[in-house]
Steps between C-alpha positions, in 0.01 A plus 500: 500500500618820412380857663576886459448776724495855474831568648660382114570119665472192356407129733513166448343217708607118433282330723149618420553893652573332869876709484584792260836598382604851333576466104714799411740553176524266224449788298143608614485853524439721836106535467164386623412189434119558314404132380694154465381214284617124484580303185186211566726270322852587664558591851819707418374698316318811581417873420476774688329874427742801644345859580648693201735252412299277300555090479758280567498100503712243713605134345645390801241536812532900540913450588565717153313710292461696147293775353207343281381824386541517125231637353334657835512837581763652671472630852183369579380216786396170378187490740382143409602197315372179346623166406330267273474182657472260174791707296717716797652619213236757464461785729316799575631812679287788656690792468362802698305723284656396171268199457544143471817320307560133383796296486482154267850402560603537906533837521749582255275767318198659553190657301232697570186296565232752515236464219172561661601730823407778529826745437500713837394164712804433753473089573668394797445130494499234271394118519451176284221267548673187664272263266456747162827683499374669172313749699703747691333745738631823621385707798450842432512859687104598436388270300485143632672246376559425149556208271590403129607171361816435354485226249846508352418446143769274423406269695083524488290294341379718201200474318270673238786658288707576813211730625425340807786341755416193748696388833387262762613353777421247762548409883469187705276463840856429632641808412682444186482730175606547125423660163257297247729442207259614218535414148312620180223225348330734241489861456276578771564196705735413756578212724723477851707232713603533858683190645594330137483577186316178386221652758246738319316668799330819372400537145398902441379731130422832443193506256441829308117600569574843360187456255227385766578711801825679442711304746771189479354211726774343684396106551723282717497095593733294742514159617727601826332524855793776613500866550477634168547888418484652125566809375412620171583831377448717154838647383255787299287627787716379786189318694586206709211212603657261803299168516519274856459168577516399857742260646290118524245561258462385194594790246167654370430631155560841392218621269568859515347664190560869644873504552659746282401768290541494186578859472463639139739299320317229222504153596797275507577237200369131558698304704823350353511097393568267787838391512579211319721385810157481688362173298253408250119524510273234578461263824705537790735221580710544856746324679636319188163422372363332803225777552266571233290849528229561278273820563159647322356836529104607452448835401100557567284265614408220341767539224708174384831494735839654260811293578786709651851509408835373709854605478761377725669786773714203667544082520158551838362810361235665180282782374207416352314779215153555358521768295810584304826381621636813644217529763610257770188371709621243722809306715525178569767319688514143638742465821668192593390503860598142578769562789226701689162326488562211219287692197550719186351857587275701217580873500274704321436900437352708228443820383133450391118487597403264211349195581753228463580167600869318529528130438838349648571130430777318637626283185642217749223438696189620320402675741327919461443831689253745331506840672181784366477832458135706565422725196541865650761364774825614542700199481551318838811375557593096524693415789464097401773341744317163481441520152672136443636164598748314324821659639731153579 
């Protein structure tokens, strides 16, 4: 633990703050001591915010340290500072009433990181979410707290011509947290990973309703059971929409068909072509072609059931179409459960209220699960972890 006072001195505990011992030197300048920050990552290293003297950073536990002020402006007190937890590379600086700066690599450099504030605002404070680390929040002298979402475009999922940028992120009832590792399916369609990479958990598109009520919808599906946050914002009008699933329930659908304004720009183009990495149409066949998924759709009532479409994502995992094959309607993966409870587990989640129903057949065994959809019903997830037998 690390502490500064107001008489320009610098203390370090060891042993949980039970003793304190005076840090002086290594290069830290004579000055009040206005905020300190921890590396999440790496003990050593730390930061600490000087009254008029800017920022300076220790790699060895506070016994040395260096300016890290490129890029900041000079004279002025670094009055808070934040870390992000998933990539400590990336940092955010306070810096009293010159606004807030960012540092992608450590600390080396910094830029301004003020789009949005208000220009006169002084901000005093400045905090990541612990579980969405895209959204940053920054206290403010008269007008509450603030926040904006940083995205970092390089490595957001993009969609709709690069219009609209998607991050998620996850967290465990046991504390644990990460990024979802998104990946482009079609032009407007995205899907995400947490744990491994063969293990599609959210499936999310951005659908252009510009021509019926002047808005993109944002749908999203998953086939996880963790905390699940989403954040989707448009690069042209700078909105942000962040989506929640709480921790131990099964992720429910996003149908949101008022997300984003369109603004005055024409619609996008169609969606680009699938991939051809992603599979062929037609039936589903997972986990080497022991699982067979079959799927039909009903448009109105009484109307002869439409076959869907299948493409592979992975060797346990599909998407299933109706329409055309850049609108993706449905995941599917089957789990090998058999260490746990001795069964293969059905995942299911979709991004439609069509009535449908999903047929899978185990090939081995003969055996089926069918799973149905309500017309007009947001599509309920399957949780199916005694879907089948046949494991030895």
């Amino acid at each position: 633990m690390f502490a500064g006072d107001f008489q320009n001195r610098l203390f370090k505990s060891s042993d949980g703050g039970a003793t304190w011992t005076a840090v002086s030197g290594g290069g830290l300048p004579d000055e009040i001591v206005i905020s300190l920050a921890f590396d999440p990552t790496d003990a050593d290293v730390l930061y600490a915010g000087l009254e008029r003297e800017s920022l300076y950073k220790s790699t060895d536990g506070g016994a040395t340290w260096s300016p890290s002020r490129t890029g900041l402006p000079s004279g002025w007190t670094v009055e808070g500072i934040a870390i992000d937890p998933s990539e400590p590379t990336r940092l955010y600086a306070a810096v009293s009433r010159r606004g807030i700066y960012r540092s992608t690599n450590g600390g080396s450099s910094w830029t301004p990181f003020d789009d949005g504030r208000p220009t006169d605002l002084a901000v005093d404070q400045v905090a990541l979410d612990p579980v969405n680390p895209f959204l940053l929040y920054a206290a403010s002298y008269g007008s509450g707290v603030l926040a904006r979402a940083d995205l970092q475009p390089a490595s957001s999922l993009r969609l709709n011509a690069d219009r609209f940028l998607v991050k998620m992120s996850w967290a465990t009832g046991s504390g644990l947290t990460g990024p979802g590792h998104a990946q482009a399916l079609t032009g407007d369609t995205g899907y995400a990973w947490f744990f491994q990479e063969s293990n599609v958990e959210v499936l999310l598109k951005v659908l252009d309703g510009c021509g019926l009520n002047g808005r993109f919808w944002v749908f999203a599906a998953g086939l996880t059971n963790v905390r699940t946050d989403i954040t989707v914002a448009d690069t042209q009008t700078g909105a942000v929409r962040i989506y929640h699933n709480p921790p131990d329930q099964p992720f429910q659908p996003i149908q949101d068909t008022s997300a984003l304004a369109c603004s005055t720009a024409p619609g996008l183009a169609a969606a680009k072509e699938l991939s051809a990495a992603a599979g062929t149409s037609g039936p589903l066949l997972l986990r080497n072609g022991r699982f067979r998924v079959t799927a039909e759709f009903v448009t109105a009532p009484g109307a002869t059931p439409l076959p869907t479409q299948g493409a592979l994502l992975t060797d346990d995992t599909g998407y299933l179409w109706f329409f055309n094959q850049s609108n993706v309607e449905v995941f599917l993966k089957v789990v090998d459960g058999c260490a746990l409870n001795g069964r293969f587990w059905v995942f299911a989640a979709g991004l439609t209220d069509v009535e449908m129903r999903i047929t899978v057949e185990d090939t081995q065994t003969g055996e089926t699960q069918v799973y149905e959809n309500a017309r007009g019903t947001a599509f309920r997830p399957v949780q199916d972890t005694s879907a089948f037998e046949g494991c030895g």
